[in-house]
Each structure stands twice: as structure tokens, then as C-alpha cells.
N, C-alpha and C positions, 0 to 999 in steps of 0.2 A: 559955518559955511563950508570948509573944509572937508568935516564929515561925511556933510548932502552931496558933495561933488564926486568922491571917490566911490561909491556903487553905481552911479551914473557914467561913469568913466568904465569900470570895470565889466558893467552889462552892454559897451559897445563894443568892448575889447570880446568879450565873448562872442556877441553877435558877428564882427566881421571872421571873428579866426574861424567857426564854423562856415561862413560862407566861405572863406577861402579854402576848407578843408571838404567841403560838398562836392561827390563826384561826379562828374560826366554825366551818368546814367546810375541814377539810385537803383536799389534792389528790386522796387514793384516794377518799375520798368524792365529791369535785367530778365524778372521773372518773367515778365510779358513775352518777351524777344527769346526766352529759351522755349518757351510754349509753341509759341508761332514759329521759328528760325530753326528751335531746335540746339544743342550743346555748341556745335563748333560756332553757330554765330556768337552764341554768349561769351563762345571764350575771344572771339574778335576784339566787343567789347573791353573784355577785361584788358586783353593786351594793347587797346587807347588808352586806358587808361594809367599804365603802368606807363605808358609811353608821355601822355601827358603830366603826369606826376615826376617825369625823369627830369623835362624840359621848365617847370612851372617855375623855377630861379634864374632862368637863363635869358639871353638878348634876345630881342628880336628876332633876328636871323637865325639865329638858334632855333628860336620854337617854329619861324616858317618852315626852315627844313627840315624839322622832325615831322611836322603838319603833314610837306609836301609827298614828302620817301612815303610815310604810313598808307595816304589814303590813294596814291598812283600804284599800290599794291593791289588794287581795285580793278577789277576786270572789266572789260569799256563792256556794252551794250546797249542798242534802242531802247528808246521807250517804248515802240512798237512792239519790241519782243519782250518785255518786261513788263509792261502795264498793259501792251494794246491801247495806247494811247499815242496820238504822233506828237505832241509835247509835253511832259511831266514836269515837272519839279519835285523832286522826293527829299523827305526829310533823310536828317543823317542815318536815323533808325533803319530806315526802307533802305537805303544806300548799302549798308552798312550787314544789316539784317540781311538782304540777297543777294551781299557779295555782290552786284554790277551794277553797273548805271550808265549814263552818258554825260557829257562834260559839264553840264550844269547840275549834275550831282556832285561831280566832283568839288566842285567852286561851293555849293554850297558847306558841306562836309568840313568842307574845309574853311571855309570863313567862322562857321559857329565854333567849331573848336580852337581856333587862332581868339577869340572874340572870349572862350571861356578861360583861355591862358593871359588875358588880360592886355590883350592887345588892342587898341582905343578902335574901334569899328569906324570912326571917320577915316582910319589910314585906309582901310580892302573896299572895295571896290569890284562890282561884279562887271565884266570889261567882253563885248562883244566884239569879237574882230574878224576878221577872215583870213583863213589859212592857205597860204598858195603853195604849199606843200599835198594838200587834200584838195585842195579848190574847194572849199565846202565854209560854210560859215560853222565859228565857234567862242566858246568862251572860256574866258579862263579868269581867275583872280590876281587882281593889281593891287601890289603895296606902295603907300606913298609912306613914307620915311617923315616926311614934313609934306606940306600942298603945292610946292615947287620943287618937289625933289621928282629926280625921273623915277618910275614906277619901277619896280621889280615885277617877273611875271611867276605867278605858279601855275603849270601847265600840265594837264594827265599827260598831253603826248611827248611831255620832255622832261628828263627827271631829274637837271639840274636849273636851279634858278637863275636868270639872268634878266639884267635892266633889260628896258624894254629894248634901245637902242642895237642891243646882239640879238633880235628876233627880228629881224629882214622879214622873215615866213610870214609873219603876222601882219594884217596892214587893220589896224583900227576902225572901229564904227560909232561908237559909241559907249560910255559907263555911266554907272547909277550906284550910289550905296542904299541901300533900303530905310535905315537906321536915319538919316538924312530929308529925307519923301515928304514931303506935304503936298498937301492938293489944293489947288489953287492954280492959277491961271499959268503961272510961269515954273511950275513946278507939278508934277503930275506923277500916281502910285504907279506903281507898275502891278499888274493885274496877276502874275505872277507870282511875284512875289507876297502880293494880297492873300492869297491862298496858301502860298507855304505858311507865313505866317500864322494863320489859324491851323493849320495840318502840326504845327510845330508846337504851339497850345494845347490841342488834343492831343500832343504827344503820340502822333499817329505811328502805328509802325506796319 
């Protein structure tokens, strides 16, 4: 019995240390994004990756503010002037790959990479609120700690994280986690997100 148990133990043990050791963005992607992007995107990439391999033993907090500093390095822009679209949602690749985006690039970017560091996706939260700093509505990612703990905010336009309660500027509207979503009467996809979601399978870039 003993025998049969240890290669069956041993071929999980392989299986999970490869997935924990599987990068970001493998090589046929990498190559994609140097085709398309070009050298300095590719080496954006690499330096996520360096960056998340820095942080992949560390707390929480830890890896949100490596998450948050990396991708507020990110140069803001519409979608109008990036896609010619008046609302996008871009995967991290397109984010990432054309160096800009607008705030729900950010949030996304930054929830999948928080989500590939092992952070449980029920905590983030994609968090609509309105900025009266801008007077403009916007978004940003919320961490719950536990489902009663106050939210931490990760914000492009602010590069230090703070509970929600030190963001006066912000006044809430609503959040959704995607991971969460069923459809059904008291629970409904977000249409958005439906689309990332398949853009993120195709691994669109």
C-alpha cells in the first residue's frame, strides 16, 4: 500500500511545484508581445516578472505594493486614444504591451497579477467610485483583508495605499468581483467583464 501511495504523492508534488514555478507570461507569448510591442515591451514583461518572483514569499501587503508602485508606472490614457473605443477593458498584455491605458486597465493588471501571487480573488474587488478631486467617475481595486475588514484602496492616481476611510476623494458606487458572478436573478455577469474574460483566454494581446 505504501509503495502505490509514494509516486502518487510524488507526481503531485511535481505537478504543484511546476505550477508554482510557471511564469507570468511564457515564451510563445513573450515572443508574441516582442513581435507585436517590439524589445522594450518584452523587456517590461521580464522586469514583472523579476518583480513578481521578488515578492512570491512575501505578505500581503507586501505583494499589493509591489503590484501597486509596478503598474502606476503606467502611463494613464483613453480608450478613445488607444483603441478609438469610448470603453475598453484591455488585458494585461495590451496594458502592458502599449505602455497606457485608463483606470480600469489598471485595476485589471493589477488584480491578475495579485490573483497569480496567490492572493485569494474573493479578497479584490473591482470598486466603482467617484473622484471629487476630478469630478469624473472612476475605478480602482479594493482589498478586503477578511469580508468585514475595511478595504485597502489601490489607485493609479495615488501611489501610496490607504483604507478606504483616508480617501475622503473617493465617494463609492458600487463593486463586483468577477471570480464571484453568477447569473441569476439576484446576481448578474457584468458584460465587461464577460469579454475580458474571453480576450484573456485568447490571450489577446
Amino acid at each position: 500500500m505504501f509503495k502505490s501511495v509514494v509516486p502518487i504523492l510524488l507526481s503531485l508534488f511535481l505537478i504543484n511545484t511546476a505550477w508554482a514555478n510557471e511564469p507570468y507570461v511564457d515564451e510563445k507569448l513573450l515572443d508574441r508581445i516582442d513581435k507585436k510591442y517590439k524589445i522594450f515591451a518584452k523587456k517590461r514583461f521580464l522586469f514583472l516578472q523579476q518583480m513578481l518572483d521578488e515578492v512570491r514569499d512575501k505578505d500581503d501587503l507586501a505583494k499589493l505594493e509591489a503590484v501597486n508602485r509596478f503598474f502606476n508606472e503606467v502611463k494613464y490614457s483613453s480608450d478613445l486614444k488607444v483603441y478609438n473605443k469610448s470603453d475598453y477593458w484591455a488585458t494585461p498584455w495590451e496594458f502592458l504591451g502599449k505602455d497606457k491605458g485608463d483606470c480600469e486597465d489598471y485595476v485589471i493588471s493589477k488584480y491578475f497579477a495579485l490573483k497569480y501571487l496567490g492572493i485569494a480573488p474573493e479578497k479584490l474587488f473591482f470598486t466603482y467610485v467617484r473622484s471629487t478631486k476630478f469630478k469624473a467617475p472612476h475605478m480602482v481595486l479594493t482589498y478586503f483583508k477578511t469580508p468585514k475588514s475595511e478595504p485597502l484602496i489601490l489607485d493609479n492616481n495615488n501611489r501610496k495605499i490607504f483604507p478606504a476611510s483616508k480617501r475622503k476623494d473617493l465617494i463609492p458606487i458600487y463593486h463586483f468581483n468577477g471570480e464571484v458572478l453568477k447569473t441569476g436573478e439576484k446576481q448578474k455577469t457584468h458584460k465587461k467583464w464577460d469579454e475580458l474574460q474571453l480576450n484573456m483566454q485568447r490571450k489577446k494581446i
